[in-house]
N, C-alpha and C positions, 0 to 999 in steps of 0.2 A: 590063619595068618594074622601076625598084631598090625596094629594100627600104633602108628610111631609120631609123633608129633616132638621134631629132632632142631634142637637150636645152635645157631653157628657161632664160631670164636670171634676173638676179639680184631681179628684182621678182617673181618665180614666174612660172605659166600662167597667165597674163593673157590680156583676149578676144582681142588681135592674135597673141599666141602661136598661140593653136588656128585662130583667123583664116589662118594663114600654113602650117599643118599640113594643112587642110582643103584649100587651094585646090591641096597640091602631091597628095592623097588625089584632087579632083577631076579632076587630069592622069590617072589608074590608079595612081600608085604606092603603095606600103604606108609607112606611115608612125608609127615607135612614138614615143609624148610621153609618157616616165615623168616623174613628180612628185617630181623631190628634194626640194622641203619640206614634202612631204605635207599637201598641198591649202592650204598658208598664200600668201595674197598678201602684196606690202607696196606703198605708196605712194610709197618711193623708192627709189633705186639704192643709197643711204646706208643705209637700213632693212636692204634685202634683202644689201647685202654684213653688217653686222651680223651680221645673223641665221645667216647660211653661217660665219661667223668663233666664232661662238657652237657650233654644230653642227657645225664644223673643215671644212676644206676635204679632205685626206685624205678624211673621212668620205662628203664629199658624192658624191666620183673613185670612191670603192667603190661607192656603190650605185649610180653608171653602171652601173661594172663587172658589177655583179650583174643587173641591168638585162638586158644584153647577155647573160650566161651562159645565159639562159633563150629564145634568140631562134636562128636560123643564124648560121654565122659568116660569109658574106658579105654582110654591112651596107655601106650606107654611115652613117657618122655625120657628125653634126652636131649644130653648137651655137652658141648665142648668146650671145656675152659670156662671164659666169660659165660656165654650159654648155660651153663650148668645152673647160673642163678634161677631165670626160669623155670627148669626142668627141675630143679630138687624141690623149690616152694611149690610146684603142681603135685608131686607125687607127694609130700609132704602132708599139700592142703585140701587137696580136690579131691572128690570122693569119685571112686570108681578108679583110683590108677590099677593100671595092670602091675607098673615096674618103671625100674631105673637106670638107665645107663649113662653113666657119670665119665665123662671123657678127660683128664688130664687136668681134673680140679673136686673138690667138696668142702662146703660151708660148714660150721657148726650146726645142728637141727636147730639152735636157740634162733637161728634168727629167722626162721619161719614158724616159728612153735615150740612144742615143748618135747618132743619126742619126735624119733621116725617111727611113723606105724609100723611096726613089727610084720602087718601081711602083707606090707609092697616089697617082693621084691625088686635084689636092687644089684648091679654091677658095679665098681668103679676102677677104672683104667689109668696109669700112670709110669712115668719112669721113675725108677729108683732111684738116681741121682738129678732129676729134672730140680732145676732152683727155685721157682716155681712152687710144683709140688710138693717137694722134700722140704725143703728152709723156711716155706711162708705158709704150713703150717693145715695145709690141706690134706697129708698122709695121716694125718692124727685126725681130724673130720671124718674122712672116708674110713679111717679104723672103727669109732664110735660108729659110724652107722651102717657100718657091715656087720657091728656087733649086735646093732639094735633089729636090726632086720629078722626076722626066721627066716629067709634065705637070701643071703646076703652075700658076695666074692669081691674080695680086692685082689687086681692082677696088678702087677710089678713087672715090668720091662727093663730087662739092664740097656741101661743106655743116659743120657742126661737133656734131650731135646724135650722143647712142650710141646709142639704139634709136630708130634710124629706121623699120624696118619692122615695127613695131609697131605694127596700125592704131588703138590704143585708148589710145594716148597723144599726150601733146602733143609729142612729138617725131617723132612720124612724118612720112613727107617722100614725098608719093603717086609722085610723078617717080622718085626711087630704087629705092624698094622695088619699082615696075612693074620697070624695069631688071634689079634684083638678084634678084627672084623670073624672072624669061626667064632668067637666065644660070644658074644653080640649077635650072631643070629641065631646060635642054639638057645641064647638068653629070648630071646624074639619068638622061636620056636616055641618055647616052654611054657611062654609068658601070653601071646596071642588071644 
């Protein structure tokens, strides 16, 4: 079973968060959910980037980091959206990642380094017309380092929400998130 050390989006731990934490807990895996806004929710995607812009982003990538420093170092990490800063500079930069699962966003590798090491694998999850995703430039990130990967998957959802698998929002999308949580535990499986 892997060990997952899984970061949350920019509206905080919301029920679908832990929703989605619990059922990959109910496959056997171990799975850590630290609170980068220490226990604040928000009501939108606007609020919660806000509030991270307020608290720096820098800031938020450390207490991953910190997160991690206190765990083994073969994780896998993951993250949704905002989260995914975290989770891509740990697999990136930490030795011993297992893998990636990249929920509904990916960075350039430049801005934690100079490459994705090519032995982490790595998943990344989006829709195909999400504005987000598609127009701000993060399908093109997650293309380069699904290329850079030696095992590497970008899945595409038709659909246009950002937090789709989210079950406690109105953007969640039951079809996908079934989907994307099967291919996230077999990744889990393979990856452990």
């Amino acid at each position: 079973m892997a060990e997952l050390l899984l970061f949350h989006h920019a509206m905080g731990q919301t029920e679908g968060f832990h929703a989605f934490a619990e059922e990959l807990r109910g496959a056997g895996h171990t799975v850590h959910t630290p609170d980068l806004f220490d226990g604040r929710t928000f009501e939108s995607i606007e609020e919660g980037v806000a509030h991270a812009g307020e608290v720096g982003w820098g800031k938020l990538i450390e207490r991953g980091g910190r997160t991690a420093d206190e765990l083994p170092g073969e994780l896998v990490y993951g993250g949704f959206s905002l989260g995914v800063l975290p989770a891509q500079k740990l697999a990136q930069t930490r030795a011993g990642a297992r893998g990636a699962l990249l929920f509904y966003s990916a960075v350039p590798v430049s801005e934690f380094g100079p490459s994705w090491p090519a032995a982490v694998p790595v998943q990344v999850h989006g829709m195909d017309a999400d504005p987000f995703f598609v127009d701000e430039g993060d399908i093109d990130a997650a293309r380069a380092i699904v290329e850079a990967a030696d095992d590497g998957e970008l899945f595409l959802y038709p659909g246009d929400q950002h937090y789709f698998a989210d079950s406690s929002l109105p953007s969640y999308d039951e079809g996908a998130t079934r989907l994307l949580t099967q291919r996230a535990l077999a990744f889990l499986e393979a990856h452990g």
